[in-house]
N, CA, C and O atoms as a GROMACS GRO file, in nm:
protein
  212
    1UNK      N    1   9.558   8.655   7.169
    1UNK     CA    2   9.423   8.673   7.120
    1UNK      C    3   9.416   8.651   6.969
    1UNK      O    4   9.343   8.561   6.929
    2UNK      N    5   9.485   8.724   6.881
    2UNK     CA    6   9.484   8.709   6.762
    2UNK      C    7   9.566   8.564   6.719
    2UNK      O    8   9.584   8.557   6.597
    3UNK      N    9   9.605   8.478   6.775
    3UNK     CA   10   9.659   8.385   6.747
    3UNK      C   11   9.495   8.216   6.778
    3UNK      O   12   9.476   8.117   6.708
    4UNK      N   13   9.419   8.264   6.910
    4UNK     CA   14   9.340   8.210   6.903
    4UNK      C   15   9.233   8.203   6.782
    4UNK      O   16   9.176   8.101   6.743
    5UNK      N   17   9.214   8.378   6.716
    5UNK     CA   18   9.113   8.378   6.598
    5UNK      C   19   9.161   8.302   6.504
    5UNK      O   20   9.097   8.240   6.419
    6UNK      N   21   9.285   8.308   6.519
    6UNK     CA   22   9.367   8.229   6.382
    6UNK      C   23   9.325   8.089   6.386
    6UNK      O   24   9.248   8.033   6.308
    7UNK      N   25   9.389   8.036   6.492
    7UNK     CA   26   9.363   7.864   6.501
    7UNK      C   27   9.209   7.809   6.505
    7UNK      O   28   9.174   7.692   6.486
    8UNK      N   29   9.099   7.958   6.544
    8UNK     CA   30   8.925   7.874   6.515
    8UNK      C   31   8.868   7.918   6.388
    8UNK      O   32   8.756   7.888   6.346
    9UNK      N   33   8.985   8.020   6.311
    9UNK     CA   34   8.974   8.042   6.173
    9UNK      C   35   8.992   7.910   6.100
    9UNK      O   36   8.905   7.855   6.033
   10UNK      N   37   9.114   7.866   6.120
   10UNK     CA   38   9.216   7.737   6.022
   10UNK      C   39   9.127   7.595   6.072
   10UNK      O   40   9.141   7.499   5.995
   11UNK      N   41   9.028   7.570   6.205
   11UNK     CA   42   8.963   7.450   6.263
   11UNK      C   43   8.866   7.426   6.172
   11UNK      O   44   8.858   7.333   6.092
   12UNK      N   45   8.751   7.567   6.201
   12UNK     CA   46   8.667   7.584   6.121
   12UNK      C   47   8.656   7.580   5.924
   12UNK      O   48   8.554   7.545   5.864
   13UNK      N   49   8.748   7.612   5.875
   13UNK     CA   50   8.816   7.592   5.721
   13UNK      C   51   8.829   7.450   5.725
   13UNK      O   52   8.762   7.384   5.645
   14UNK      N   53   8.908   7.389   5.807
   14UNK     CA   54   8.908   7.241   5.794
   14UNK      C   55   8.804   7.179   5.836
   14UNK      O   56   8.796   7.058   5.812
   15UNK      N   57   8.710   7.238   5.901
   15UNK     CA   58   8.609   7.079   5.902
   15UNK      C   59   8.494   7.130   5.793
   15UNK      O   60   8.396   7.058   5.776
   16UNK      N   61   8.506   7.242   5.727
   16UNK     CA   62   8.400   7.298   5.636
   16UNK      C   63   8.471   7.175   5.501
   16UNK      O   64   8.403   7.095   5.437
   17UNK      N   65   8.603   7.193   5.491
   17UNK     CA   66   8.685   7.136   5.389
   17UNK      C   67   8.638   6.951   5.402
   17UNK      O   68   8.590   6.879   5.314
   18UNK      N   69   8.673   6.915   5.548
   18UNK     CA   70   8.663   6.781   5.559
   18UNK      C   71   8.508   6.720   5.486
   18UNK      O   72   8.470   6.642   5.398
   19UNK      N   73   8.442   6.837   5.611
   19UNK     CA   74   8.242   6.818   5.521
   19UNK      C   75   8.215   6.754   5.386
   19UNK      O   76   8.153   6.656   5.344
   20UNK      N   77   8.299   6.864   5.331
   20UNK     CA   78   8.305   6.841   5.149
   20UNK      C   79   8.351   6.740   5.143
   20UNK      O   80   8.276   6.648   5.112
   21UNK      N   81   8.449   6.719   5.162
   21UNK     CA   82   8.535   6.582   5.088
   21UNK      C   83   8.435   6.464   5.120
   21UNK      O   84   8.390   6.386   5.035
   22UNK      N   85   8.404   6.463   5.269
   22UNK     CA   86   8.290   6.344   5.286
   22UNK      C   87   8.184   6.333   5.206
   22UNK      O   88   8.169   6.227   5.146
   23UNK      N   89   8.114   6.411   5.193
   23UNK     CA   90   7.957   6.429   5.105
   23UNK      C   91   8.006   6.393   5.007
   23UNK      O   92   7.958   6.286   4.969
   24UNK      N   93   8.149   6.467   4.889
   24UNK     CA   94   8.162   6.409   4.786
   24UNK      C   95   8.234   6.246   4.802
   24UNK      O   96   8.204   6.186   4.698
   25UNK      N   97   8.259   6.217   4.831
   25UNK     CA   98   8.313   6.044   4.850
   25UNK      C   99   8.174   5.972   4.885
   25UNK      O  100   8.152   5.865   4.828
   26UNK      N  101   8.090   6.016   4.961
   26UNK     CA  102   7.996   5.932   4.997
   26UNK      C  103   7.926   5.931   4.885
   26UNK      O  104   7.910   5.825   4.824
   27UNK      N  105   7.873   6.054   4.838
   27UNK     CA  106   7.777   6.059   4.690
   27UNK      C  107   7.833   5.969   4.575
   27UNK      O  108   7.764   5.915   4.488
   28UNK      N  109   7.979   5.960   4.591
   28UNK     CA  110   8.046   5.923   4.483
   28UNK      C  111   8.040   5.781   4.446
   28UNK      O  112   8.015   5.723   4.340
   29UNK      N  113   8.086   5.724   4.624
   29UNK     CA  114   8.061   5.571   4.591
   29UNK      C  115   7.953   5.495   4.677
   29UNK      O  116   7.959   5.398   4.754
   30UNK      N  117   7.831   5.594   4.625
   30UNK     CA  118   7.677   5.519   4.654
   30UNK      C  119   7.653   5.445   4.491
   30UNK      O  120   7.695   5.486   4.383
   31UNK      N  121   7.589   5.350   4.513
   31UNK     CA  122   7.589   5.293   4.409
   31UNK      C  123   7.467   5.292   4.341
   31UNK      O  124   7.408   5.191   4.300
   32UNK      N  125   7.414   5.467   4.326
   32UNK     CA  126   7.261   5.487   4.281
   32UNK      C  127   7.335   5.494   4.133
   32UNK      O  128   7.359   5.612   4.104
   33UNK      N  129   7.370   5.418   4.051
   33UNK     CA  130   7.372   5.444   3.909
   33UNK      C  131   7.267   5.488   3.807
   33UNK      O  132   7.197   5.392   3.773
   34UNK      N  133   7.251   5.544   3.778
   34UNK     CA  134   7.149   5.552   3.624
   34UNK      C  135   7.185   5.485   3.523
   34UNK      O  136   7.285   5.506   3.453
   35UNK      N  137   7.086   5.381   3.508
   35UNK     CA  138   7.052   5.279   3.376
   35UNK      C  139   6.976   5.310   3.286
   35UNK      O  140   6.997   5.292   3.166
   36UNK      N  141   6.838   5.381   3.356
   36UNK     CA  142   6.709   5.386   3.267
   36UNK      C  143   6.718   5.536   3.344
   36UNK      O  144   6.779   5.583   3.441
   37UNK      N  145   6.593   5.596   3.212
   37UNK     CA  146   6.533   5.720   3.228
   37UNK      C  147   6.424   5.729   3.180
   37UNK      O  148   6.412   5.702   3.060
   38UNK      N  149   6.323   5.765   3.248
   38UNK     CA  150   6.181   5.796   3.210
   38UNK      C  151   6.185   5.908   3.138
   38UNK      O  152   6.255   6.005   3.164
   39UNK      N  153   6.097   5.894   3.033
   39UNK     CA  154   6.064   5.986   2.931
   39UNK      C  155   6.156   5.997   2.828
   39UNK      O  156   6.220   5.892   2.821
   40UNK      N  157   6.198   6.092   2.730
   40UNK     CA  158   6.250   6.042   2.645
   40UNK      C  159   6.374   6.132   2.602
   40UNK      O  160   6.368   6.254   2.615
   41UNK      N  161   6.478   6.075   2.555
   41UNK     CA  162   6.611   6.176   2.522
   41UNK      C  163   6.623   6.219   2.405
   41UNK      O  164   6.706   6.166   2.331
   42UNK      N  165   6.564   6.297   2.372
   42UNK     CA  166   6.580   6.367   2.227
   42UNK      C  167   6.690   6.508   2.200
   42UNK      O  168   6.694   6.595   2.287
   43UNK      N  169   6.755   6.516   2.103
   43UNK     CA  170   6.809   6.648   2.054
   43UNK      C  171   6.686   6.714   1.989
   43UNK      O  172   6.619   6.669   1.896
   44UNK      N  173   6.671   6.830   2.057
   44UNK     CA  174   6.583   6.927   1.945
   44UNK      C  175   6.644   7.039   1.888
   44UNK      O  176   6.683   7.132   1.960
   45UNK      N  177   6.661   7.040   1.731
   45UNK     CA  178   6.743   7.097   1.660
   45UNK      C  179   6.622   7.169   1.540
   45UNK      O  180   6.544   7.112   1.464
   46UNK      N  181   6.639   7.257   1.554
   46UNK     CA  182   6.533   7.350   1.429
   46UNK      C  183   6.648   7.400   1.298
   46UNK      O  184   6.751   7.464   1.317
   47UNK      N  185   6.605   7.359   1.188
   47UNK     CA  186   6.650   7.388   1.085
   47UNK      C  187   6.581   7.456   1.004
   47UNK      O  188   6.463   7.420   1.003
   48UNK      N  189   6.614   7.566   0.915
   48UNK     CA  190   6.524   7.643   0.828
   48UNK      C  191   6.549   7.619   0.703
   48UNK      O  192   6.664   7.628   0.660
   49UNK      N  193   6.449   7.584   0.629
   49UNK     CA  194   6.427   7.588   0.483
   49UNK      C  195   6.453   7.742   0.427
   49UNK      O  196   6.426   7.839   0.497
   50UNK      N  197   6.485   7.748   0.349
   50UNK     CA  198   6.464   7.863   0.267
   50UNK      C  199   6.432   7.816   0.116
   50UNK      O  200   6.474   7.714   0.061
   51UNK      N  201   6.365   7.895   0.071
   51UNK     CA  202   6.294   7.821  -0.081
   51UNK      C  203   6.323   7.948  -0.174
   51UNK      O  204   6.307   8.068  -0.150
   52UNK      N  205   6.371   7.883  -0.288
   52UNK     CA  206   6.400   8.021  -0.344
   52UNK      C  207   6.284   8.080  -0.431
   52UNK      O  208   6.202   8.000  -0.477
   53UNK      N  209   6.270   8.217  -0.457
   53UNK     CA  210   6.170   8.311  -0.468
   53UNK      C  211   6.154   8.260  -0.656
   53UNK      O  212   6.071   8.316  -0.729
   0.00000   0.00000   0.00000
């Protein structure tokens, strides 16, 4: 009995594991690249003046 939980423990781990690996390989080599981006890429950086008194 406890040897069956084991082996649909270790089945189940591996096809959760396999899942992953697929989704990431497939995502990986789809060839949706980003070239362009709508709207615009800015750093926004606030700097403070201080003025002396």
């Amino acid at each position: 009995m406890m040897l069956k939980k084991r082996r649909i423990f270790l089945l189940g781990a591996f096809l959760i594991i396999a899942a992953l690996a697929v989704a990431l390989w497939v995502g990986f080599f789809t060839g949706d690249k980003k070239s362009e981006y709508d709207g615009t890429l800015v750093e926004v950086s606030t700097d403070e003046i201080i003025q002396p008194l």
